[in-house]
N, C-alpha and C positions, 0 to 999 in steps of 0.2 A: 504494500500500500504506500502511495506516496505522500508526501503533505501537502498542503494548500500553501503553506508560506514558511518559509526556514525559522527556525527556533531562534527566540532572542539571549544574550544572555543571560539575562538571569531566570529564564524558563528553563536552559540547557545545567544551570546550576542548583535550582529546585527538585527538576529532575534527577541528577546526581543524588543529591541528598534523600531522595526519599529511596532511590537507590540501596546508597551506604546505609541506611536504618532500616532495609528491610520490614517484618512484621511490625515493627515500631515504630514506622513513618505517620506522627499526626502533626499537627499543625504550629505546636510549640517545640518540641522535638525536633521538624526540622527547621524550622529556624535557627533553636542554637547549632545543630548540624553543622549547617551553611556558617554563621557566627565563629565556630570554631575551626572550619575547616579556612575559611575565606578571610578571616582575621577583619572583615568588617560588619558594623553595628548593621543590623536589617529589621525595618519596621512588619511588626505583625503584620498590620495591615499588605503589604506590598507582597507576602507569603501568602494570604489567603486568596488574595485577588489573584494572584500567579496561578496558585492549586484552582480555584474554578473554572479560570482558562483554560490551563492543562485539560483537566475533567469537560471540559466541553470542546477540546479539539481532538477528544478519545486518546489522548496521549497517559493518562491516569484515569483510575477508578477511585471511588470510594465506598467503606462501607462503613456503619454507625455500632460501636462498642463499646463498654464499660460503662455503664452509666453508674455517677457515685454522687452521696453527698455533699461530699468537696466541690462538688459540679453543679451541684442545684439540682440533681437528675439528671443533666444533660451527657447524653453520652459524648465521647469523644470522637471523633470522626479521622479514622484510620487510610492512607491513600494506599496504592501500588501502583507501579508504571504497566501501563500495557505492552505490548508485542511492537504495537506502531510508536508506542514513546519510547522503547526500547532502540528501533531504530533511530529514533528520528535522536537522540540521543548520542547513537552509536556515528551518526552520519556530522552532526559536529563537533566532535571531536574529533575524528578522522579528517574532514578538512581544514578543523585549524593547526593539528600538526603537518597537515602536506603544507598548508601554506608559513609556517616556522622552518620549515627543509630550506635549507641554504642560507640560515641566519644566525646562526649556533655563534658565529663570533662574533656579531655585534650586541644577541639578545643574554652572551651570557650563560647560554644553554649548553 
């Protein structure tokens, strides 16, 4: 399946992260994910609005678990990438290192 329009970065970096947290990808979890992996500050807000993007250009799913106290009863709301956000994942990252090929000594790399 192809996409409608190349992934931005920091959809390609949300993606990641719910990624790297597997089963445990909700909505404050990845934030500090990204936080600790990207070493910058990221507003709630700018994660959720990302995650319903995502979830509406089929690139993630979600589904509604733990409802607790601490929560009000609100359950928490759990992502996973899909197949198509998998690639479309896999596909930038693969062109931003083809396009870093032949810059290793200026970038450092």
């Amino acid at each position: 399946m192809r996409l409608n329009a190349p992934l931005g970065e920091f959809e390609v970096v949300v993606l990641l992260a719910v990624l790297h947290l597997g089963e445990e990808a909700f909505g404050s979890a990845i934030r500090d994910e990204i936080q600790r992996r990207s070493r910058r500050r990221v507003s709630r807000g700018a994660v959720y609005i990302t995650l319903d993007r995502l979830e509406e250009k089929g690139l993630l799913t979600s589904r509604l678990a733990g409802a607790s106290d601490s929560r009000g009863g609100r359950p928490k709301r759990y992502f996973s990438a899909t197949a198509t956000g998998l690639k479309g994942v896999k596909y930038s990252v693969q062109m931003l290192a083809r396009m870093q090929e032949g810059l290793e000594p200026l970038l450092g790399t």
